[in-house]
C-alpha positions as CSV (number, residue, x, y, z in Angstrom):
1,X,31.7,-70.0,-34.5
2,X,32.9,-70.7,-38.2
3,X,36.0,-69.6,-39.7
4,X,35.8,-68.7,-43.9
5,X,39.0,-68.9,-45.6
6,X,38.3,-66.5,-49.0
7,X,39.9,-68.5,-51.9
8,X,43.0,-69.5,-49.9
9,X,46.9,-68.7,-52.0
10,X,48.8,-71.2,-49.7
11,X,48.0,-74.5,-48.7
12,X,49.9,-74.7,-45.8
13,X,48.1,-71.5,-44.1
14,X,44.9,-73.8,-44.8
15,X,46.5,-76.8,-43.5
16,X,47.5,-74.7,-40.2
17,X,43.8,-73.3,-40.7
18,X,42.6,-76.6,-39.9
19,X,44.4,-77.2,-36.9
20,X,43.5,-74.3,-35.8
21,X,39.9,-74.6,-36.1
22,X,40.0,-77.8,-34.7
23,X,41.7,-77.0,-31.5
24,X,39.1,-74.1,-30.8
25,X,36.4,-75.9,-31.5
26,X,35.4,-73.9,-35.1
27,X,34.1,-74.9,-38.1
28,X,35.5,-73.7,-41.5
29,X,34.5,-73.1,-45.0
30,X,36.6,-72.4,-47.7
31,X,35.7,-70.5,-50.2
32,X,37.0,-71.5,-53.8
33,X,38.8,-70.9,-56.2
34,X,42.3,-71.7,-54.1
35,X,45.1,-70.8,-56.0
36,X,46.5,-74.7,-55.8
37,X,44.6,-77.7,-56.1
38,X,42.7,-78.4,-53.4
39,X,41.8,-82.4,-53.3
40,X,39.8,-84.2,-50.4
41,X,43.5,-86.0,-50.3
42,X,45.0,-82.8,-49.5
43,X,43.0,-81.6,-46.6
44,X,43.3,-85.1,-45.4
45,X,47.0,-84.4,-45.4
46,X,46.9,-80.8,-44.3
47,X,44.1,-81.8,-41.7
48,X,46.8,-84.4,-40.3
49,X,45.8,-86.3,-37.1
50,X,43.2,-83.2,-36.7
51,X,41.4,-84.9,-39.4
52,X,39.0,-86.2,-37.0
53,X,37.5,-83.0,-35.7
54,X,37.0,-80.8,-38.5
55,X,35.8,-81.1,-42.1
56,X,35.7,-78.5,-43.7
57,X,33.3,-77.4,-46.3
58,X,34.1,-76.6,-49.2
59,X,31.8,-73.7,-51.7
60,X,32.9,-73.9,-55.2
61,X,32.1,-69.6,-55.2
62,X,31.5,-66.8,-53.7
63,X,28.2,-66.9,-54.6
64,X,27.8,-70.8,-53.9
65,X,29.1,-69.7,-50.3
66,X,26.1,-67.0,-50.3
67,X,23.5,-69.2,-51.1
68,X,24.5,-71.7,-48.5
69,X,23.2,-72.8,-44.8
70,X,26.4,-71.8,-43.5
71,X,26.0,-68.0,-44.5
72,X,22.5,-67.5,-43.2
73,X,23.4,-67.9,-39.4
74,X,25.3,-65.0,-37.6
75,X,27.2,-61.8,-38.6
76,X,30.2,-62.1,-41.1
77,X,33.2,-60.8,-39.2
78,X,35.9,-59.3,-41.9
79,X,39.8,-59.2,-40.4
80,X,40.7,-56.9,-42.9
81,X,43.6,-54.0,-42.8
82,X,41.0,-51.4,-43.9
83,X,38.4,-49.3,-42.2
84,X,37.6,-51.3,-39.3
85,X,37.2,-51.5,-36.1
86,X,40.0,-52.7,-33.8
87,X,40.1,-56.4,-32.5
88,X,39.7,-54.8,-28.8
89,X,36.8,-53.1,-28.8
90,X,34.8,-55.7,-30.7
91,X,32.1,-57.8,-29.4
92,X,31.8,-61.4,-30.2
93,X,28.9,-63.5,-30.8
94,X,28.9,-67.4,-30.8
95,X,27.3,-67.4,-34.0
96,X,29.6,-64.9,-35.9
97,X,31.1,-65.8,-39.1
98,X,34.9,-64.8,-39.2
99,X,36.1,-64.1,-42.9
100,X,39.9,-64.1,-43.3
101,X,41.0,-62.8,-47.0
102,X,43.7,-64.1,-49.7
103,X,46.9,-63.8,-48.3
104,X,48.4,-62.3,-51.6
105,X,45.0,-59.9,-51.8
106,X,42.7,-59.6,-49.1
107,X,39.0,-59.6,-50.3
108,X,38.0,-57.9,-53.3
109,X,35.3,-55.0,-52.3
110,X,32.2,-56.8,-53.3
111,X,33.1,-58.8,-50.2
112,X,34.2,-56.5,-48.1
113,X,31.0,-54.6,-48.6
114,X,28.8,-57.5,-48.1
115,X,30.7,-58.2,-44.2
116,X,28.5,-57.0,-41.4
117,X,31.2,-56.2,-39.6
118,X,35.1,-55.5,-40.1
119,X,37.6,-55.8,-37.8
120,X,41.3,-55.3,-37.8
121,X,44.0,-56.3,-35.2
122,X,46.3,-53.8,-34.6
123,X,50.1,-54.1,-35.0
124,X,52.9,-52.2,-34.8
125,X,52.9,-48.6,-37.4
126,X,54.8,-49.8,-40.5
127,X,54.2,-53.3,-40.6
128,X,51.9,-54.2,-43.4
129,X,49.7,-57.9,-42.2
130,X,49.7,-60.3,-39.9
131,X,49.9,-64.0,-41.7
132,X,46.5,-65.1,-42.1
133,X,46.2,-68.6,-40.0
134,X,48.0,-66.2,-36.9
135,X,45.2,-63.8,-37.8
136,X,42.4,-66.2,-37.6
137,X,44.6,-68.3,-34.2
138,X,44.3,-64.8,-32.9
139,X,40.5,-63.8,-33.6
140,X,39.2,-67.0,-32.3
141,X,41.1,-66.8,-29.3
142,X,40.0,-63.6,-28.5
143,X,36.4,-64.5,-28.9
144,X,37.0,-67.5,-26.6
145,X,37.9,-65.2,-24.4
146,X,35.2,-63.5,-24.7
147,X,32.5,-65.8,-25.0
148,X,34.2,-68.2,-22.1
């Protein structure tokens, strides 16, 4: 299972991305432009003593993430706040691809419409999102769950 981070807005939702990851066993990819500089000493510092199991990989495009290895394998999974599918009723595969948005913007629709799936975790009416590093903690726990 691979987490994708869509041109990440705040490095410490990447950093705690990381951790994450790491913790579940996922990979993740990041998909540039971020919206602060992202150096191989910052992850190191966001990575913290995680650093060890997970490197992420970094695609310097949307399209450069396209054209890679990583995007060929399994269904990519959109946690997006429109037209989805709740987080309950979906089904989890161990090769699925989950795509988490810009925290200030989502995905813009060329992405969205290239996910094979979207899925949206429910909250309470009236709240507007879910951070996005507790949105991925609580995908890929729920596929865990899942997939044992």
């Amino acid at each position: 299972m691979r987490i994708v981070f869509f041109q990440p807005d705040i490095p410490q939702n990447l950093g705690a991305a990381m951790r994450v990851a790491a913790c579940f066993g996922a990979e993740l990819d990041i998909i540039e432009p971020c919206a602060f500089p992202l150096t191989d000493k910052g992850i190191r510092r966001a990575a913290m003593d995680y650093q060890a199991a997970i490197s992420p990989l970094r695609h310097a495009s949307w399209k450069a993430y396209q054209a890679s290895a990583e995007a060929s394998a399994g269904r990519l999974v959109l946690f997006t706040t429109r037209g989805a599918g709740k987080l309950w009723d979906f089904s989890f595969r161990p090769d699925d691809r989950l795509l988490f948005g810009r925290e200030s913007a989502g995905v813009p629709d060329d992405v969205h419409d290239a996910a094979t799936c979207r899925v949206k975790i429910p909250i309470r009416e009236g709240m507007r999102s879910l951070n996005v590093t507790v949105s991925a903690g609580i995908a890929l726990a729920e596929a865990s769950r899942q997939l044992g």
